[in-house]
Structures are given as C-alpha cells and as structure tokens.
C-alpha positions in Angstrom: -27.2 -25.1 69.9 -27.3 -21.4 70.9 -30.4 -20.0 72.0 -30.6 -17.8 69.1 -30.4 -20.2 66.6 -33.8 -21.8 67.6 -35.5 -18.5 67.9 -38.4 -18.0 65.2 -37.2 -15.6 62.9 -38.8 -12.4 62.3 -40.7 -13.8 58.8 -43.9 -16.4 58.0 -41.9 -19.2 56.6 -41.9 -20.1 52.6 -43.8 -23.7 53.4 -46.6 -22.3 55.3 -47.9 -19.3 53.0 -49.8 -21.6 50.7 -51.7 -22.5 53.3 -52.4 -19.2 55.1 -53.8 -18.2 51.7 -56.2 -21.1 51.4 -57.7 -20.0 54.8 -57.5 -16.7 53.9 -59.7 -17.5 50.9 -62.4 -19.2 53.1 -62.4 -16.2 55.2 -63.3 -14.0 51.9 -65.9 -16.2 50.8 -67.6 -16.6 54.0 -67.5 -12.8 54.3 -69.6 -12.6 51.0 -71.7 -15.5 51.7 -72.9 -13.4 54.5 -73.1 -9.9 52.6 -75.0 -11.3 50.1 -77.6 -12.6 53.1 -77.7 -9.0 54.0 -77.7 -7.8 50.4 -81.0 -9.3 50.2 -82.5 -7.9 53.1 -81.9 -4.8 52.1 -79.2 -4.3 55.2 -76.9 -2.4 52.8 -74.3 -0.6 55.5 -73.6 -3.9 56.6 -73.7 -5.5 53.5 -71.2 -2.9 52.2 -68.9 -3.2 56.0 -68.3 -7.0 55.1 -67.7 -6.5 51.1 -65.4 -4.0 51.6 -63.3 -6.5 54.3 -63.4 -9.7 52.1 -62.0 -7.3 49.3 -59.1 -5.5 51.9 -58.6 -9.7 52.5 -58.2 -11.0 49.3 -55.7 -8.5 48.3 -54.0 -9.4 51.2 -54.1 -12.8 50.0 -52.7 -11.5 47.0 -49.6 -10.2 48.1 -49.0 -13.5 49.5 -49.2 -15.7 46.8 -46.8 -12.8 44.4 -44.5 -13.8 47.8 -45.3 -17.5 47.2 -44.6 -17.3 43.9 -41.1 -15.5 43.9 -40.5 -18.8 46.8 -39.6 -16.6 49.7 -40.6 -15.8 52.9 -42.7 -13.0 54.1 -41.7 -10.3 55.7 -43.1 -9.4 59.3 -43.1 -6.3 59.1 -45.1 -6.0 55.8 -47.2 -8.5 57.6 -48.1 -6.0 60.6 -48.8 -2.8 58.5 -51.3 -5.0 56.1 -52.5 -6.6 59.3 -52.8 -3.5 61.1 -55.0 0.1 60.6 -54.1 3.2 58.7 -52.1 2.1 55.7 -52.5 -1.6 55.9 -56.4 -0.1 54.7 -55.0 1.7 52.3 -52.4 -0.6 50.8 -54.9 -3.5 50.7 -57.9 -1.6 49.1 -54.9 -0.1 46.0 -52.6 -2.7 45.6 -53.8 -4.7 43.3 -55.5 -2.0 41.3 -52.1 0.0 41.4 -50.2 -3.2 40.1 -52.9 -3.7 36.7 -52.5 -0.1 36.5 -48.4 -0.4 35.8 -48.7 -3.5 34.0 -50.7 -1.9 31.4 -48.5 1.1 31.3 -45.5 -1.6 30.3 -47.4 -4.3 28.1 -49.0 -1.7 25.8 -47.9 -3.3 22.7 -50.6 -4.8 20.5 -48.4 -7.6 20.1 -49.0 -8.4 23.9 -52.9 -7.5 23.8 -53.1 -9.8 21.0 -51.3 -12.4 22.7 -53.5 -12.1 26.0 -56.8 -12.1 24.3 -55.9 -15.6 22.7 -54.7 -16.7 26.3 -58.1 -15.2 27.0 -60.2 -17.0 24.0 -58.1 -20.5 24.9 -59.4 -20.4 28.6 -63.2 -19.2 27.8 -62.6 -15.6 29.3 -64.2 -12.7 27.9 -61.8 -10.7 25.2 -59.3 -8.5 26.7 -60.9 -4.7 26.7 -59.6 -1.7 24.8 -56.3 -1.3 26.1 -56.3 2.8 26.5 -60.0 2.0 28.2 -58.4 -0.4 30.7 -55.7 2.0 31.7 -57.9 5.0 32.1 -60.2 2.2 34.1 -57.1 1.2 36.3 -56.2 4.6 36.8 -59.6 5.7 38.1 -59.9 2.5 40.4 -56.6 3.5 41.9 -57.7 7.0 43.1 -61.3 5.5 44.3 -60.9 2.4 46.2 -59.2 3.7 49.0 -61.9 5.6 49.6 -63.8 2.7 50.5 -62.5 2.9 53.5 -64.3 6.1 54.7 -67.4 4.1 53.2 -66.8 1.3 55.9 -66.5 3.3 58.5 -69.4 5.6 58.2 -71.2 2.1 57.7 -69.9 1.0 61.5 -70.3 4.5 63.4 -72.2 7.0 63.9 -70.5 10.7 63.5 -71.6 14.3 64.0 -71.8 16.7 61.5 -70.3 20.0 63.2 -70.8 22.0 60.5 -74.3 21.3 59.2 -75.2 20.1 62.7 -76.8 16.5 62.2 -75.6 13.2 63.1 -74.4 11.3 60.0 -74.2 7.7 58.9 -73.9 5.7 55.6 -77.5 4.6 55.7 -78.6 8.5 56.1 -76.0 9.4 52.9 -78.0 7.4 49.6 -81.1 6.6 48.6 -82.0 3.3 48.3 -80.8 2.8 44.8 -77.2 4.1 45.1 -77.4 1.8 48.5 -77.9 -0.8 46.6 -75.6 -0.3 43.9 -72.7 0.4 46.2 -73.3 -2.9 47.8 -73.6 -4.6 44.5 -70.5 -2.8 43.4 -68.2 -4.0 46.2 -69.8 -7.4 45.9 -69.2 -8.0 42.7 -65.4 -6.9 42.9 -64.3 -9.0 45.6 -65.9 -12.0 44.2 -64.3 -11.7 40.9 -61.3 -10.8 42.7 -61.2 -14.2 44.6 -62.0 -16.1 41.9 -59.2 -15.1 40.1 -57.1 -15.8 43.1 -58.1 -19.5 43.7 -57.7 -19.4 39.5 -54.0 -18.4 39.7 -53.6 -20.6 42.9 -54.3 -23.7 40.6 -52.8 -23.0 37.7 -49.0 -24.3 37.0 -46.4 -21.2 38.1 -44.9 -20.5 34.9 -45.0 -17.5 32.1 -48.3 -18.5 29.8 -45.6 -18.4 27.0 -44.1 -21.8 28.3 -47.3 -23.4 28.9 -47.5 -26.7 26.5 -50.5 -27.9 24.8 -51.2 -30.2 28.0 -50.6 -27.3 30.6 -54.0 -25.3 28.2 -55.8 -28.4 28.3 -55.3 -28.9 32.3 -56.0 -25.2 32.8 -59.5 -25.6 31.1 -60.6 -28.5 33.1 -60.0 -26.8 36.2 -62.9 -26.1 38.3 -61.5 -22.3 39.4 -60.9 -21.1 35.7 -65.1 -22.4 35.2 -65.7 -20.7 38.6 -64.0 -17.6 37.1 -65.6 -17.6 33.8 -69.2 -17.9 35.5 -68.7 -15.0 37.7 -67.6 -12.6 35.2 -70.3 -13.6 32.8 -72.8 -13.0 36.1 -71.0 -9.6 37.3 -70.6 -7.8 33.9 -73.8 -7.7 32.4 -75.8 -4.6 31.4 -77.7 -4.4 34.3 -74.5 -4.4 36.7 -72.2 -2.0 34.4 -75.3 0.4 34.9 -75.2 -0.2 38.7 -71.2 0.1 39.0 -71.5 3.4 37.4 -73.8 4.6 39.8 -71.5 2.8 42.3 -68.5 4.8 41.4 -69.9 8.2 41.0 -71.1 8.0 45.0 -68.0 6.5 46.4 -65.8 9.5 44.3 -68.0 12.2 46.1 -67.7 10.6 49.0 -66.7 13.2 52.1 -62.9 12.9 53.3 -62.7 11.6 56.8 -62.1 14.4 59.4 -58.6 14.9 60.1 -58.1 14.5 64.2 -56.3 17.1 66.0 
C-alpha cells in the first residue's frame, strides 16, 4: 500500500457529516440559551455578539446537511472559507436567505403555493405568506443580514470615531428599545432557524410529493416539527413583528465598517 493511498483526503467524509451537524446544533442552542440569560439582564451587545454566532452557525449547519443530502463529501476548501473570517461571515449570515430568495423566484406558480400551504396545514404550520410579500421579504433579508456582522463587531470592540471625534460602540449606538429589539430580532431568527434544521434533519429525505400517508402521519408525531410549530407561534406574534421592524430599520442604517488601508 503506497503512502498516498492512506493519506486523508482533502474532504470531511460522507459518514461523518450527520454527526458534525448534530454537534453543531448543540453548539447553536447553547449559544442562545446563554443570550437569552443576557437578554434578560438587559446585556444586549452581548446578547446580540452570541445571536448573531449561533445564526452564522446554523447556516453553517445548513450547508452541511444540503451536502448530506445530495450523499457526498464536503469539500475542504468550502470548509476553511465558512470556518474562517471575511467571507466565511458573509456567506454564512446570506446563504440561506439568498437560497429562499431563488426558490421563490422559480416556484412562483400558485399551483406550487397551493400545494405548500396544504403541506403546511398537514403539519400544523402557519399558512404560507403572500408569495410577492415573501420575495420582496427574502430580497430585503438578503441585502441586510450581512450586515450583522458590523453589528457583532461593534458589540466586541471598541472603535474611534475620526470624524466626529468620540469613541464608539454598539451599546453607545441605540436606545434601550431598539437594543432590545435588535437582540430580540436575532434571537428569534436563529431559533426558528434551528428548529427548522433539527425539523428537516428528522424528516425522511424525499420530495414531499412522494411522501405516503404514513410518511405525513410520522412527520406529525415528531417531536422537532411540535418544536417548530411552537416557536413560530412564540416568535411571530404582534408584539415581535412590531419589534423586528424596529429591528430591521436599525441594522439597515447601520454604518459600513471602515475600509483599512
């Protein structure tokens, strides 16, 4: 046996993805579990730091399990950049957005909206939105949550203002309310995010069109899909729309980072 035939190759191995994105889920929910703590205290710039992480992690978990699903192995290299700075940030915090965005732009048949919202009625999810509304939605989402990025680094460091000559941070940015609503925001994304995750983990890996009568039964019993549905009822309620909005408008005025010379 030659010496290069028992060298690792330069991929993560098919068999050992599902579980990478098991741990990778844990790692997301402890994240929360501990911004929520700060949530509470009213610690919002670290509340926000740790959000914004569990939701560049669970989109990392995401590309994953698409990987998982096609049954190959994953690329190193695609594995360093999302592992890494710069546009691992950026890939994480868009892709997922970016891939509902050009779903929508090809299933915008109301053949296929009707079809989804009786998938959606089946499995005790809330009815599929007005399909121009969830484009423009998608669309919006994909030019805004990179910026979270800036947002978690001005909630780490502290940085000087040349221009107006005052040190700046996030906590110095907001008033309490948009704080708040910012942290809320994030929150609530990434744990709707990784419930749908562990949702699609457990579900059987076939086109909803093939699933049988006993495949919709199984589905409902699952503990993830009653997971899921509990979390968007908790996360899409009047007084949370109201807070996302606020959300949104302060993280699309957010200041560009400075470019470095």
């Amino acid at each position: 046996m030659s010496i290069r035939s028992i060298m690792p190759k330069n991929e993560i191995p098919f068999e050992k993805l599902e579980f990478g994105i098991k741990q990778g889920i844990l790692i997301v929910e402890n994240l929360l579990k501990d911004s929520e703590i700060l949530l509470k205290k009213k610690r919002y710039a670290s509340s926000i730091s740790l959000a914004i992480l569990a939701y560049e992690e669970i989109s990392k978990q995401n590309i994953l399990r698409l990987q998982l699903k096609q049954g190959k192995p994953f690329p190193w290299k695609t594995w360093i950049v999302l592992s890494s700075g710069g546009q691992g940030h950026s890939t994480k915090l868009s892709d997922m957005m970016l891939k509902k965005k050009i779903n929508l732009e090809k299933k915008g048949s109301s053949k296929i909206d009707s079809y989804i919202n009786k998938i959606n009625t089946d499995f005790g999810f809330p009815p599929l939105a007005d399909h121009k509304m969830a484009q423009i939605e998608a669309e919006f989402l994909v030019h805004l949550l990179p910026k979270l990025n800036n947002v978690k680094k001005d909630c780490f460091y502290l940085d000087y203002d040349l221009k107006n000559q005052k040190w700046t941070h996030f906590e110095n940015r907001f008033d309490m309310k948009t704080k708040e609503a910012i942290a809320i925001f994030v929150i609530h994304l990434a744990k709707r995010t990784t419930a749908y995750q562990k949702f699609l983990m457990d579900i059987p890996g076939k086109p909803f069109e093939k699933y049988t009568k006993i495949d919709f039964n199984n589905v409902k019993k699952l503990k993830s899909r009653k997971n899921l549905k509990k979390i968007l009822e908790q996360t899409n309620d009047k007084k949370s729309v109201y807070l996302n909005d606020i959300a949104m408008i302060a993280i699309d005025t957010y200041p560009e980072p400075k470019k470095r010379k």
